[in-house]
N, C-alpha and C positions, 0 to 999 in steps of 0.2 A: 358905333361907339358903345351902346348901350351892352348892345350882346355880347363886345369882346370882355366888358366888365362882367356880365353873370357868369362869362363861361372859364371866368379867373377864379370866381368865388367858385363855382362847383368843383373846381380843379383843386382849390385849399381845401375844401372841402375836403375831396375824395382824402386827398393825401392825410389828414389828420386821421382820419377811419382808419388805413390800413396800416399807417404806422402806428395804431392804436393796437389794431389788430394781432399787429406784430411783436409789438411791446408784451402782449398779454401773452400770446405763444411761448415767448422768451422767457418769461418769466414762470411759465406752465413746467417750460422744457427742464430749466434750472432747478424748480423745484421736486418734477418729477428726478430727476440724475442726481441731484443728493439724496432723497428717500430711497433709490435703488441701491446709489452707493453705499449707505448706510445698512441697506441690509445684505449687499455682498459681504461688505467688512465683518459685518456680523456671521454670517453664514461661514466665512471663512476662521472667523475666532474659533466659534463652537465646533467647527470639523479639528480645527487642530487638537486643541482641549480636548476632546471628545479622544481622537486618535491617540492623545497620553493618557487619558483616563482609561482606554478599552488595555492600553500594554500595562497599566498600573492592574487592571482586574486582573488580567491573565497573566502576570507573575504572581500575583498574590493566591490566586486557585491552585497555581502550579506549585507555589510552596508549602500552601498545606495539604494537597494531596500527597507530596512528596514527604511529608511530615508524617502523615499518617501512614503512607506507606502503602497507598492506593495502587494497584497492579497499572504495570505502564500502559496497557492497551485501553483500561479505563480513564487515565490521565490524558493519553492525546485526542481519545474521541471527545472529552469533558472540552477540554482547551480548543479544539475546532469545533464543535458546538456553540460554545459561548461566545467565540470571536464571529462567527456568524450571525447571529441575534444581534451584539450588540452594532456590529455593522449597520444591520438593515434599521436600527432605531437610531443610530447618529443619521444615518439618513433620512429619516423621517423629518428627525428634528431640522437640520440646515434645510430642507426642503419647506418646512411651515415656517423658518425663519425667513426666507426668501418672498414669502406671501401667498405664498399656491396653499390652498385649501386644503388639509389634510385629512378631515372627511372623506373631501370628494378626492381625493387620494388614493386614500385609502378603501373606498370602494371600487376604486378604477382598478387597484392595487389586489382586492381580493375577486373583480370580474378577470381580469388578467391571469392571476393564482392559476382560477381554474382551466383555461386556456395551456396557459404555463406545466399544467402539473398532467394535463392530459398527454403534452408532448414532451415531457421529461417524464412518464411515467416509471423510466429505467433507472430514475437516479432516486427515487421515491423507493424502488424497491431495493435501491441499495445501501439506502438510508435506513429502510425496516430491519436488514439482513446487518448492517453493521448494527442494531439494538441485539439483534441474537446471538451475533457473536460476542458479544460481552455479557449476555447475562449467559448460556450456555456453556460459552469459553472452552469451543475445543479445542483452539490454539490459543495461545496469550506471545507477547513480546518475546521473542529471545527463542521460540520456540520453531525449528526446523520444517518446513512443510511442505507439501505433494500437492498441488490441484492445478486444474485445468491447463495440465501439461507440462504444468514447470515446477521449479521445487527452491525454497531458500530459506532465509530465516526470515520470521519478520521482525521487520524494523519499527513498523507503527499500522496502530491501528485507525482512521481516520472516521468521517463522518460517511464516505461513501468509498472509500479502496482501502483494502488492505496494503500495507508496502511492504515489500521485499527485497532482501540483498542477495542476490546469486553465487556463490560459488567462487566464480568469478569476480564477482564485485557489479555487477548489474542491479540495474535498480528497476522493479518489476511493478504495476499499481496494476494489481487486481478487484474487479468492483465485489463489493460486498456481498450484492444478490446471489452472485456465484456461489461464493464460498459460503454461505447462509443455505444452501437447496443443494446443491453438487457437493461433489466427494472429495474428503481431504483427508490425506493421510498426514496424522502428526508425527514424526519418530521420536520427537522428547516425550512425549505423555506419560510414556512410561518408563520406570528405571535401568531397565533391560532389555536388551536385542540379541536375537539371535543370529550367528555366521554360520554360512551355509559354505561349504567348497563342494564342487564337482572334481575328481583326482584321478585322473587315468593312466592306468600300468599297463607295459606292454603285455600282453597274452604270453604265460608259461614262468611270470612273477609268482615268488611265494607270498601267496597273502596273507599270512601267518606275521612273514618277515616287515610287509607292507604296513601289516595294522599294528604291527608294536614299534615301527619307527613313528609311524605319526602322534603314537599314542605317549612317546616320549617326546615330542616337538611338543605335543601340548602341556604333557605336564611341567614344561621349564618354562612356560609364559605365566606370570602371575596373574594377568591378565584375565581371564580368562577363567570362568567361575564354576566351582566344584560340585556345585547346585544351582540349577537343574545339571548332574554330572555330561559329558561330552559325548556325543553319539556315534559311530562310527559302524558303518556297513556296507559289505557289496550292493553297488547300487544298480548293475545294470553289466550285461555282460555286448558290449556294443559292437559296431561291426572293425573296428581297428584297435581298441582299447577293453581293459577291464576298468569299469568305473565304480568310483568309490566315492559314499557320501559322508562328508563329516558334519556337524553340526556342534557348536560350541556356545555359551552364554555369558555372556560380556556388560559390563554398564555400557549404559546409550553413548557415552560421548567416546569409550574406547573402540565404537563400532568397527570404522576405518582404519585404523590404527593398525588392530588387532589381523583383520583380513590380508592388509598390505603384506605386513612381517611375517602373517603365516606361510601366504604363496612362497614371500623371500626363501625363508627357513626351509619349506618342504622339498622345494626344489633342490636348496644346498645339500640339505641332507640327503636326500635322494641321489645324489651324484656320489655321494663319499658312499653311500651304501650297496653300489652300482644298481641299483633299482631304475630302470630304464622309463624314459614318461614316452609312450608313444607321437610318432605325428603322423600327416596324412602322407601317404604312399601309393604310386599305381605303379602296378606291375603290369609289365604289355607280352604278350605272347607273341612273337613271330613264326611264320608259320612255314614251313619249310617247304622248295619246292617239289 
């Protein structure tokens, strides 16, 4: 009797302890889940905030550069620049709003860096090579261009590719290191191009008659500029053809234009003037028995 009674009282016992126990957990848990809660809520205010505040900077840079009349290749590398930075510091912030040490973040953040920057060393050098191209500036926006292979205008200049529209209407990201160190031909740089034709007559054509028809296809294109005056010469006396070089100077943008119309024109003329243009021909010998 005695024992069944201690072993009631150690049983209340026990029970009051771990519902005690429990109690206090509960109320650990609850307090910890709202202190978290509260800094989600927070961490989520300031990302959004932050997210309007980074589109309120970067309209406002874009309007006074635009004000000022900052060239565009300097405006889009500015404006992805800044949306970059201020990126990485809203995240800083929601991350020390959440509780994480931003110190020791921030050291983990700069032993990382260098990890980081040893294996992206390519976009480190495409990031140097987009600084040379804007201060250099062999091309700028809107300007037509040649490199590593391909050729368009470009469209923007960013923080590490140049972009490009094709011809066609392709869209091309070239990295910056490239076009910083390799070879780029600009064709807008300068105000004027030259058009080159290769023109081949048949063998026993008066070139006399040849060089004063083209020389009147040229002077009825206004196009087509009086200085440097237009050049014209036998260029080569070849195995099926007499070839003829003309060379004429034009503004950059009538480049295409110009070349199109003259083929059109010399050929038409060419036909009304019976001036014969060669093609290729094999003659066979047969041999008799």
């Amino acid at each position: 009797m005695l024992l069944s009674l201690l072993l009631a009282v150690i049983t209340d016992q026990t029970a009051e302890v771990n519902f005690g126990e429990l109690q206090y957990f509960v109320e650990k848990m609850i307090g910890w889940g709202i202190d978290i809660g509260g800094r989600i809520i927070s961490a989520a205010f300031i990302f959004i905030i932050g997210r309007l505040l980074i589109s309120f900077i970067k309209k406002f840079i874009a309007k006074v550069m635009l004000k000022r009349r900052i060239d565009a290749g300097i405006q889009s590398f500015v404006k992805s620049l800044v949306n970059i930075l201020l990126t990485v510091l809203l995240i800083v912030a929601v991350i020390g709003k959440l509780g994480i040490e931003t110190t020791s973040f921030a050291a983990l953040l700069a032993s990382a860096g260098v990890a980081i920057g040893m294996a992206l060393s390519g976009n480190l050098q495409n990031f140097a090579g987009g600084l040379v191209v804007l201060f250099l500036r062999p091309y700028k926006v809107g300007d037509w261009i040649e490199s590593q292979g391909v050729s368009g205008t470009v469209r923007e200049i960013q923080i590490f590719h140049t972009i490009l529209t094709t011809g066609d209407n392709k869209v091309i990201y070239i990295p910056n290191g490239a076009l910083s160190s390799g070879t780029v031909i600009n064709y807008n740089k300068e105000g004027t191009r030259r058009v080159e034709w290769i023109i081949g007559v048949e063998y026993g054509e008066d070139y006399d008659k040849v060089e004063a028809t083209i020389r009147r296809i040229l002077a009825a294109d206004e196009r087509i500029l009086s200085s440097p005056e237009p050049f014209l010469a036998l260029h080569a006396l070849a195995d099926s053809s007499v070839n003829v070089v003309v060379r004429v100077w034009v503004k950059s943008q009538d480049y295409w234009a110009v070349y199109f119309d003259l083929n059109k024109n010399i050929y038409s003329e060419f036909n009304k003037e019976g001036i014969g243009i060669p093609f290729p021909q094999l003659t066979v010998h047969q041999a008799k028995d």
